[in-house]
N, C-alpha and C positions, 0 to 999 in steps of 0.2 A: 404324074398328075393326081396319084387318088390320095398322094401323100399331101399334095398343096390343095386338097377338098378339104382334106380332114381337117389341116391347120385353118382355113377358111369356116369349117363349122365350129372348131371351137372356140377362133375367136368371137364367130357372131354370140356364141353361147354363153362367153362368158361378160362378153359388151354386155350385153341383154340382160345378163344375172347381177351386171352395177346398175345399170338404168334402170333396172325399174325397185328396188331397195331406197335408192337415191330422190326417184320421181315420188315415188309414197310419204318418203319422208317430209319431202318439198312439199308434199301435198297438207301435209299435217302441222307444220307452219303454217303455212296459210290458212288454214281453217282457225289455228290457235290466234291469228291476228283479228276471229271476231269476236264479240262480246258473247253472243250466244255460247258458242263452241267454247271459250275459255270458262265461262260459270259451270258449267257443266263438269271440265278438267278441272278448274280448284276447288268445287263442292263437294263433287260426285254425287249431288242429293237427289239423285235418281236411282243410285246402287244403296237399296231399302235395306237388303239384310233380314229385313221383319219378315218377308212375305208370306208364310204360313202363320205367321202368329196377328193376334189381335190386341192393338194399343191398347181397345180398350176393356182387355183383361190383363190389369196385371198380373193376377196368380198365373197366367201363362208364363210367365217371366219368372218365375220360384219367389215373386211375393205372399205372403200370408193377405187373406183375404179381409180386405179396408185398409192394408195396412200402404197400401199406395191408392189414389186419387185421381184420376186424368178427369183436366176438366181444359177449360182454353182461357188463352187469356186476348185480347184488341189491341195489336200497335196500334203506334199512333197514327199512320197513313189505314187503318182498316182492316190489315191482314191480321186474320184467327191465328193462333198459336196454341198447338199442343201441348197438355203438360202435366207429369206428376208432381202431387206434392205426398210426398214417402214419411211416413214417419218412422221414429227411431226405435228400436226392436222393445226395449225395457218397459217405452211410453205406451206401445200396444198392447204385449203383455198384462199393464194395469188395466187397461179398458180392451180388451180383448171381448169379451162380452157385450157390450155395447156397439163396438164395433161393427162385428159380423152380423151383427142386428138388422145394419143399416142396408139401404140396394146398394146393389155394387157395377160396376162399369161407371160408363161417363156421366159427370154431371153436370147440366146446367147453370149451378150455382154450388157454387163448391162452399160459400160464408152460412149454408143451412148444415152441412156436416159435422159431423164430429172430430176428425181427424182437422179443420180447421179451427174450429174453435181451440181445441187443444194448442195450437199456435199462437195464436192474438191471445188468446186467455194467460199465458203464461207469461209472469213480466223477465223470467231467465232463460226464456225457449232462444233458441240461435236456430240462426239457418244457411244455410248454405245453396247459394245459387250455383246452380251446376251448367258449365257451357259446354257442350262437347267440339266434337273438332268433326271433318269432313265423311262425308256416307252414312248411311245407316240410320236411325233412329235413337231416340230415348230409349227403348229397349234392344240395340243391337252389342254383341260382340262383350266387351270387360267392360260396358257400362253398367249394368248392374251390382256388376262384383264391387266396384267405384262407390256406386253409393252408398252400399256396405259399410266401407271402409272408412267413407267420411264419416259416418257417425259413430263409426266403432269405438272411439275416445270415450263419449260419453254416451251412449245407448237410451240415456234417459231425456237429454235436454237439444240434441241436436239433428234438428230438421232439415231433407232437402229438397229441394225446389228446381225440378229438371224441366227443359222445354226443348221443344222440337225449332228452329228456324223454320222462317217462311221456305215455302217451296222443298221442305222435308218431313217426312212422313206425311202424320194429316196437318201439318199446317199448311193454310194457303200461300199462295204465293210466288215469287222468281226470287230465286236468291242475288243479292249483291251485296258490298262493302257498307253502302248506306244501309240499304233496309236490314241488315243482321243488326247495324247498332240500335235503330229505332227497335229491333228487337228487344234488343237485350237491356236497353233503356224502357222500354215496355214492361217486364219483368220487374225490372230492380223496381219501378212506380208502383209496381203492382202489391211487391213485399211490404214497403212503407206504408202505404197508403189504403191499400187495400188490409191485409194484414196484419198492419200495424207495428211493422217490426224496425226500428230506429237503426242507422247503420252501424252503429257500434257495435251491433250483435247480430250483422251481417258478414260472411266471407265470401268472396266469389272466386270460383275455381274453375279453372278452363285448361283442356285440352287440346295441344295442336291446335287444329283453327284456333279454337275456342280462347286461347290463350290470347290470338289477335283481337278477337270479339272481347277478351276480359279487360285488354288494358284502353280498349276504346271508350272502353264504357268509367276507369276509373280515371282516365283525363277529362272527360265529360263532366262528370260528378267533381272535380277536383279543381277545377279551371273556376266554376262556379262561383258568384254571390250570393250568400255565403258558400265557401265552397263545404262539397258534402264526401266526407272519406270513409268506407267500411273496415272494419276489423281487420281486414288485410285482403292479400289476393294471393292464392295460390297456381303456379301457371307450368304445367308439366307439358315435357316437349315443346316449348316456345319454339319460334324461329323468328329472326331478324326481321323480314319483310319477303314479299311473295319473289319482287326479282332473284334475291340469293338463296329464297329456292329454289326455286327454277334452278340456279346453277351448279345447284348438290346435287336434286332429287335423282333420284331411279327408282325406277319400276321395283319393287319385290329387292329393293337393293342391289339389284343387278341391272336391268333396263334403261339406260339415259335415254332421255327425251330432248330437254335443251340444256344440257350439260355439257357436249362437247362443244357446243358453240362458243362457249365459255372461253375456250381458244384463242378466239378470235373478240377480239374486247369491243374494236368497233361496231362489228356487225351485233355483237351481243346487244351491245348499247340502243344500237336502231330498233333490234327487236323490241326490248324494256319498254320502249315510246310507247309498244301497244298492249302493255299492258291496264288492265281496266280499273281490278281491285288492286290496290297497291301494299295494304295492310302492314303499315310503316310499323311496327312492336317496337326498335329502335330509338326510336323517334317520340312514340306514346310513352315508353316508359322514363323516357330523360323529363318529358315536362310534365307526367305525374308525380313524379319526384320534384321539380325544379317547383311548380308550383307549390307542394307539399311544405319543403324546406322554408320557402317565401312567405306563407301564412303561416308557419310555425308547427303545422297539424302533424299528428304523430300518423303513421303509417310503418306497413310489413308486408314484405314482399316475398315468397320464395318460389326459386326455380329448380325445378328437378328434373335431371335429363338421365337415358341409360344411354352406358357408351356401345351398346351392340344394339339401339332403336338406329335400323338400317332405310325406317321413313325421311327421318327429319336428325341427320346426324346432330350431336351432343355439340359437335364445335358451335352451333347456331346460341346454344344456351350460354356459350363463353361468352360468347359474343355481347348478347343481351345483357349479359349481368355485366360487363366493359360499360356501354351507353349508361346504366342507372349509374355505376360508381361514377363514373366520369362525370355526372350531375349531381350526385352527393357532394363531391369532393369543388369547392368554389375555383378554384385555380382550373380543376378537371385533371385528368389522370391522364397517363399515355397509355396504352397496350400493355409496352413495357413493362413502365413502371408497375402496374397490375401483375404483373406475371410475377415479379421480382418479389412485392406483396406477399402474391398467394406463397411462394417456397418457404416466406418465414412464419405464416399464419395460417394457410391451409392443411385442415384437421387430416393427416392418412389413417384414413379406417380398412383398409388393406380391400379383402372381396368386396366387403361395402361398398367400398369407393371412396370417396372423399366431400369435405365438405369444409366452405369458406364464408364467412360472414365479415359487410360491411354496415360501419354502425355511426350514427350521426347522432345528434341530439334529441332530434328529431325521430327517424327512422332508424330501419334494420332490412337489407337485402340478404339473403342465404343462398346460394349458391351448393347444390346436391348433386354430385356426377355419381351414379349409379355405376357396381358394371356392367352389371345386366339388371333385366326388366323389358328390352324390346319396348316398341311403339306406346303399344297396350295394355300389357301384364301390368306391368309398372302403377295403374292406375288402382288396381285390388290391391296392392300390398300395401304393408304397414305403414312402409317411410312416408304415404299419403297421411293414413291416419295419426302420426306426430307430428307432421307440419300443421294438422288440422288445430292438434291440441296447445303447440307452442303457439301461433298468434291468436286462438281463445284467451289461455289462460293470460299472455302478456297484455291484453284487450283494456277498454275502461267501460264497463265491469267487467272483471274477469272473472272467467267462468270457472266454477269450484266443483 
């Protein structure tokens, strides 16, 4: 009898040890089928990162002082938006004096500074709108080392223009799909129009989200009467769209969340239905392009992915660069035939990685698989600062 207890306590023990693993998880689907609860999982813009530091000191950030800016800028539905505008180390240097002159922290009107006038005043100044990607802030994590790096080409002439989304850091707001674009359509308004800076001597560069948020904004701007196209866009760690994340992600690269469901393709499917933001990048970059080719307008694309970013695996970048060619190319491309492509044309740089370009009349897609670089390193190093330089310099004007 105390032998048929025991077999009776470990079965209950270990029933009890799959139910309730099983019941939690159940529990966390369910939650992910509401919009609240999934903004929160695709943004994270509640995990700050900043929280001992102050936006509005950048020198807390290992800026020199004036040499970054936070001031805000008005979507269009009302929501404030945080934001530096950074200048380029060589341009401070010369007015370094004048500078540290001025008060520092946030300004109400950033068009009475110096560090913008240096902008608008300059008819060779470029700038670089910077989108980041999920959590944290304009000053958290390899985002600073990032902006670095975008101007490191040219120290003297290239400006960037960093902003917070609603509903992260001090911007106001609740994040979603639409209000990030009115975002970031907010911004680019802000650069012309405000600023004064024509898009020919604009780049936008987006990370992870940001990459979603960048190519939303260049269909946008592309689609348009007359349609309007910047200097190029540079999109590091892209991913296809939110569902074939969801069916990669893990946690810290180890943790699936809704990854094994993937299994199972029906139920997968039923889940997708609830999904809220859909962040089609697939889909934006075929008729950024398709439109592009149609009115004749030159454009430059590049994607860089590392193949040990254990966030948003490298295949998503294969991916994405398939959907442009397969819109360059009028007939469209297969998978395949792409693959077959790249063996006789793609460049091996050995540690490097590798790297493939497709080229229209029109346009130029690049294509950069790292081997390493991780999620975020990837964004301070160099190979950022030469994709910065090759679509300046290819630009009309090109910058010298």
């Amino acid at each position: 009898h105390v032998e048929d207890i025991m077999v009776l306590l470990l079965f209950k023990y270990a029933l009890l040890s799959a139910v309730v693993p099983v019941s939690l998880y159940a529990g966390i689907l369910g939650l992910l089928t509401t919009s609240s609860f999934q903004a929160h999982v695709v943004y994270l813009h509640k995990i700050q990162m900043t929280w001992f530091k102050d936006l509005g000191i950048p020198e807390s950030f290992g800026f020199l002082r004036g040499q970054a800016t936070p001031f805000s800028i008005q979507s269009s539905d009302g929501d404030i938006l945080y934001a530096w505008h950074i200048l380029p180390i060589e341009l401070y240097r010369h007015h370094e004096l004048a500078l540290t002159a001025e008060p520092g922290g946030f300004t109400p009107n950033i068009t009475t500074r110096l560090n913008f006038k240096l902008l608008r005043g300059d008819p060779e100044a470029r700038l670089i709108i910077h989108m980041h990607g999920a959590a944290g802030t304009i000053g958290s994590g390899y985002r600073v080392p990032n902006y670095r790096a975008l101007s490191a080409g040219h120290p003297y002439k290239i400006h960037v223009l960093t902003f917070d989304y609603r509903g992260f850091g001090r911007s106001r707001g609740t994040p979603s799909e639409h209000g990030l674009c009115l975002d970031a359509i907010a911004v680019v308004d802000w650069a012309t129009k405000v600023a004064g800076i024509p898009p020919s001597r604009i780049l936008v560069f987006g990370q992870s989200l940001g990459t979603a948020v960048s190519l939303a904004v260049a269909e946008h701007f592309a689609v348009q009467s007359p349609p309007i196209v910047f200097a190029g866009h540079i999109l590091v760690a892209p991913f296809v769209d939110v569902a074939t994340l969801v069916a990669t992600y893990r946690v810290a690269g180890s943790i699936p969340i809704i990854s094994p469901l993937a299994r199972f393709p029906t139920l997968f499917k039923y889940l997708s239905t609830f999904i809220r933001d859909k962040w089609l990048s697939k889909d934006r970059i075929a008729a950024y392009i398709r439109a592009n080719e149609a009115n004749r307008k030159s454009y430059r694309l590049t994607l860089i992915h590392a193949e040990d970013d254990y966030d948003i695996p490298s295949y998503h970048t294969e991916m994405v660069f398939w959907h442009a060619v397969n819109a360059m190319v009028p007939q469209g491309i297969s998978l395949e035939r792409l693959e077959k492509a790249k063996l006789e044309s793609k460049r091996d740089l050995g540690s490097a990685g590798s790297v493939m370009e497709w080229r229209t009349k029109n346009g130029l897609v690049r294509e950069e698989i790292l081997k390493t670089g991780l999620h975020d390193v990837i964004m301070g190093n160099p190979v950022v600062s030469m994709a910065v330089m090759r679509i300046f310099e290819a630009a009309d004007p090109p910058l010298k």
